[in-house]
C-alpha positions in Angstrom: -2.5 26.0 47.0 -4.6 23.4 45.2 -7.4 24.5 42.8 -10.8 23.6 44.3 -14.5 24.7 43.9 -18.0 24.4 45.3 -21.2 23.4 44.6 -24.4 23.2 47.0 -21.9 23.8 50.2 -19.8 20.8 49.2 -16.3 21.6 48.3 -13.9 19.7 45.9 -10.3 19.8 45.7 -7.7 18.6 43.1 -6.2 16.8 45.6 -7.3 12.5 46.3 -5.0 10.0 48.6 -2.2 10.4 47.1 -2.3 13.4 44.3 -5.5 15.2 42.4 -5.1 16.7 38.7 -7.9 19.2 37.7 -7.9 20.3 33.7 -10.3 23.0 33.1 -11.7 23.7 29.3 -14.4 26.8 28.0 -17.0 24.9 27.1 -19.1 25.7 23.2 -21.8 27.6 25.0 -19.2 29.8 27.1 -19.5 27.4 30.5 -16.9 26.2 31.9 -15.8 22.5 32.7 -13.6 21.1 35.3 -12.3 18.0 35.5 -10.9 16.5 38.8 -8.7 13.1 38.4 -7.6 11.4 42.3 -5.4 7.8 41.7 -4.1 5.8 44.8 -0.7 5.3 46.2 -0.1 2.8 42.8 -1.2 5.5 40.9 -4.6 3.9 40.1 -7.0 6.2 39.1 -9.6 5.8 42.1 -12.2 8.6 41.4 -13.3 11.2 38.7 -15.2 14.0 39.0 -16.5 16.3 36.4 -17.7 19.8 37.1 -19.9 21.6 34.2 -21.5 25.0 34.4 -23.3 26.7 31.6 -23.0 29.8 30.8 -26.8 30.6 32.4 -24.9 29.7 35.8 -26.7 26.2 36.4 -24.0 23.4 37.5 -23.9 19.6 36.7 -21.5 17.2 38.7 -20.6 13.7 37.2 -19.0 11.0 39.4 -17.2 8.1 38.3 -14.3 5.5 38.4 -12.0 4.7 35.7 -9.6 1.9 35.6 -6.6 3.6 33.2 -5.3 6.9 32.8 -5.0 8.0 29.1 -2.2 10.7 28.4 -2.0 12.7 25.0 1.5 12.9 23.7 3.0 14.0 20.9 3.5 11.1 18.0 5.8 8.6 17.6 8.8 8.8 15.6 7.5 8.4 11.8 9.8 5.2 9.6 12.1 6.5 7.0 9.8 6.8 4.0 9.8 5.3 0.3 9.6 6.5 -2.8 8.2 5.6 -6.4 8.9 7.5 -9.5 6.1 9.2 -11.7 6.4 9.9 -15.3 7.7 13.6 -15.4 10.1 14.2 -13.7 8.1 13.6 -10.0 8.8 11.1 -7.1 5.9 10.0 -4.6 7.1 10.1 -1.3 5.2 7.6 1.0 5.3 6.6 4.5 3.4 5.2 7.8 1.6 7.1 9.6 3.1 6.4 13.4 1.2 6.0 16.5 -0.7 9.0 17.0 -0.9 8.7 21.3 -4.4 9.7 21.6 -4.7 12.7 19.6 -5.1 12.5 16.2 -2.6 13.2 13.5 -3.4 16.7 11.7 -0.5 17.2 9.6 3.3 16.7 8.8 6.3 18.0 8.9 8.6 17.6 6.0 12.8 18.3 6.2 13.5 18.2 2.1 17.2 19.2 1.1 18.3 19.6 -2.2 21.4 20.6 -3.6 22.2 21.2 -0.1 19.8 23.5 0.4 17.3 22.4 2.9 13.7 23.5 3.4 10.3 22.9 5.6 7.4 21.5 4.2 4.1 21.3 5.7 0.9 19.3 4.3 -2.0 20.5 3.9 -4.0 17.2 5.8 -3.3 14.0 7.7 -2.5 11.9 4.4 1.1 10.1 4.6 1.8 11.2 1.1 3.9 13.8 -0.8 4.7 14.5 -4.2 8.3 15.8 -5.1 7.8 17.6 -9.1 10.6 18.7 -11.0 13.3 16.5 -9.9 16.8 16.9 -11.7 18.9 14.0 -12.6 22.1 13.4 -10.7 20.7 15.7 -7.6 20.7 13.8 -4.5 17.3 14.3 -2.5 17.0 13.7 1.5 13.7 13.4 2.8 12.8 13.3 6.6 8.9 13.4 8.0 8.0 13.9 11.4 3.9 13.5 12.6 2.1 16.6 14.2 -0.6 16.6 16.2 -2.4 18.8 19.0 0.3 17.5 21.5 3.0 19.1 19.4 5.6 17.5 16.7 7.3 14.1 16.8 10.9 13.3 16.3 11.5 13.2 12.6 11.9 10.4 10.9 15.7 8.2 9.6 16.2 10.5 6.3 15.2 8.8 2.8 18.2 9.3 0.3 17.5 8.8 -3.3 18.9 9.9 -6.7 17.9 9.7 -10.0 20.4 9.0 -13.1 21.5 12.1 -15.5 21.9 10.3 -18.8 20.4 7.3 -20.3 23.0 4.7 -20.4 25.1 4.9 -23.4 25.1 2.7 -26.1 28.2 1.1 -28.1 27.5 0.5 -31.5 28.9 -1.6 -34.1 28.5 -2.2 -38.2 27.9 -5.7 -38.4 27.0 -5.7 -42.2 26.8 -3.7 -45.7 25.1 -4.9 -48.7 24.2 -2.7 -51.7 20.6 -1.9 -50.3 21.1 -2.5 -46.4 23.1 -2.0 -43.3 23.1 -3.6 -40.1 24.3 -2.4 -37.2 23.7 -3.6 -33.5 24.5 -2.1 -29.8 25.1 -3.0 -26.1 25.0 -1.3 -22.5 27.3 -2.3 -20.3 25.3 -4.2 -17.0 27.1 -1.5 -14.9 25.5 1.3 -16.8 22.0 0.1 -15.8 22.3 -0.4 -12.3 20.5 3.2 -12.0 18.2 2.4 -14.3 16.2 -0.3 -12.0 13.2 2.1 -12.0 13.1 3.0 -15.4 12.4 1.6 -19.2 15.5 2.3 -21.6 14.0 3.0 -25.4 17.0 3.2 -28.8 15.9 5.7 -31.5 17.6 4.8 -34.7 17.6 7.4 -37.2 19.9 7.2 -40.2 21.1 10.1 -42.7 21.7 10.6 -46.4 23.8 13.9 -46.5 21.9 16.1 -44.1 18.2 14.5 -44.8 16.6 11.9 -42.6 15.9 8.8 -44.5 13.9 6.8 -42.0 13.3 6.9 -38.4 12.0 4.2 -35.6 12.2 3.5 -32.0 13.3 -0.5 -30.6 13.7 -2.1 -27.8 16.2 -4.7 -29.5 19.9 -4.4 -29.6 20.2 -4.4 -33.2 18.6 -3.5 -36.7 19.0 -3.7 -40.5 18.2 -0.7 -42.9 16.9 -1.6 -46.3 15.8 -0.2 -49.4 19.1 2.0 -49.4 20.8 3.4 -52.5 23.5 1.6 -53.2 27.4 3.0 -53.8 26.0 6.1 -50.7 27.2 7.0 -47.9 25.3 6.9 -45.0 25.1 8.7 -40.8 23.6 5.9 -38.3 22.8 7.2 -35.4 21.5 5.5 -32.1 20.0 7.3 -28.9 19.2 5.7 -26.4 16.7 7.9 -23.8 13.9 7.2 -20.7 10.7 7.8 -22.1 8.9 10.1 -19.5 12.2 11.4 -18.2 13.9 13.1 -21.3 13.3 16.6 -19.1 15.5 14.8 -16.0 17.5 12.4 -17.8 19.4 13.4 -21.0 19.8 11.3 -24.0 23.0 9.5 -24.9 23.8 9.1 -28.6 26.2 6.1 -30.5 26.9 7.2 -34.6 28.4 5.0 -37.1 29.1 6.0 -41.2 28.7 3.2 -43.9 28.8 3.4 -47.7 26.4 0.8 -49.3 28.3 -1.7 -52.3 27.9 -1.2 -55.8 26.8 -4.1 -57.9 28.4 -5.5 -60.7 27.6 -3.2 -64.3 26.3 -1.0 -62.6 26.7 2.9 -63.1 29.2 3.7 -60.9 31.2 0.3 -61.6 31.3 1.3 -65.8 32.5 4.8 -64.6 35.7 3.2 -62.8 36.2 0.8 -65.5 36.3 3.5 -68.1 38.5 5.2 -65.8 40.9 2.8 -66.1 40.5 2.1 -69.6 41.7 5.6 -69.8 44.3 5.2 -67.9 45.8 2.5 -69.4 45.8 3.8 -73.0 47.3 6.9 -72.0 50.4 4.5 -70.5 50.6 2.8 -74.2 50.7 5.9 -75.5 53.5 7.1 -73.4 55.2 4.2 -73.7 55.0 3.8 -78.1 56.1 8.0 -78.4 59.2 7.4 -76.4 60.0 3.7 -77.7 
């Protein structure tokens, strides 16, 4: 049995040459509206008719032809997204927004695993954006989105699969230098030790001790550096971090320490001590020597 109504002691029928599709919809106002759609044996659509009737019980009919049938369906498959990183510990997550088939993208779906664990994530709007907070270094993330709109949900996307770094790459330092007053010192990375580090800027803070008291304290970009104004005949702690500014709560800090003593100069304090020293030394020998000869 085909749906079918009547109006003024004509009836219509979902039914045309070939096949007839009625939709019917509440209208606002609590009428009801009834959409009859007849194509041909090609499946041309031939003839449309629209029923309205309000909710006083007046009726309105609306002829007309179209030349294409337009079908909702659920989206198209969404394209594996990108990602940038943000200061903090956060990744953007970014993607297309795929063919919506006639009804209009509301929201999306969002597969996130982490750790292995895997969750569903649903924004708020139509906006093909998310923002990941609190990453961890050396966690892998997969990301897959899928479009929804009134049709239903589309097929989720190829998964995204990025990871950031644990440690800042670590530095190996050397002494290149003492002087009474100075040292210099330099450091390298290894190029395999920053193929992670694409994304991010690599900062050294060199910080060098007398005992347990910091003496001075800087941050370089360079891959090498001379201390001055030292005390001279002291021992001194080097050490080098290297970290990822904006990261240090994702990305640990690696660290690279070297010990120098600074030279004495000639006549100086510490020089007259050793020289009495062995003064001393020597005179206590001729001594020796003179009681037993």
């Amino acid at each position: 049995h085909l749906p079918s109504w009547q109006v003024d002691g004509q009836v219509y029928s979902s039914y045309g040459l070939l096949a007839g599709v009625a939709t019917y919809s509440i209208l606002e106002d609590g009428g009801l509206s009834v959409n009859n759609i007849q194509s041909d044996m090609n499946g041309t659509v031939i003839n449309c008719i629209t029923l309205n009737s309000s909710a006083d019980g007046a009726f309105s009919l609306t002829r007309g032809t179209v030349s294409e049938l337009i079908v909702a369906a659920i989206p198209d498959r969404t394209q594996t997204p990108d990602y940038s990183l943000i200061p903090g510990c956060s990744a953007l997550i970014q993607w297309i927004a795929p063919f919506d088939n006639h009804k209009s993208i509301l929201h999306y779906s969002i597969l996130l695993t982490e750790n292995s664990v895997t969750s569903m994530i649903n924004t708020t709007n139509s906006t093909p954006t998310l923002q990941l907070d609190n990453i961890i270094g050396g966690v892998a993330y997969t990301v897959s989105v899928a479009a929804i709109n009134l049709v239903g949900e589309g097929l989720h996307s190829v998964p995204l699969v990025f990871e950031i770094p644990s440690e800042a790459p670590t530095p190996l330092c050397k002494l290149d230098s003492v002087t009474q007053t100075s040292v210099s010192f330099s450091w390298i990375v290894s190029s395999d030790a920053f193929v992670d580090f694409t994304d991010f800027q690599v900062s050294y803070d060199l910080e060098i001790y007398r005992s347990d008291t910091a003496i001075q304290l800087i941050t370089s970009n360079s891959t090498s550096h001379t201390f001055n104004s030292l005390m001279e005949g002291t021992k001194y702690y080097v050490n080098i971090t290297s970290s990822v500014p904006g990261y240090t709560g994702c990305v640990t800090n690696s660290i690279c320490s070297l010990e120098a003593v600074t030279d004495t100069k000639p006549g100086s304090a510490a020089d007259n001590l050793r020289v009495n020293v062995y003064v001393f030394y020597l005179v206590f020998l001729i001594l020796l020597f003179v009681q037993f000869f």
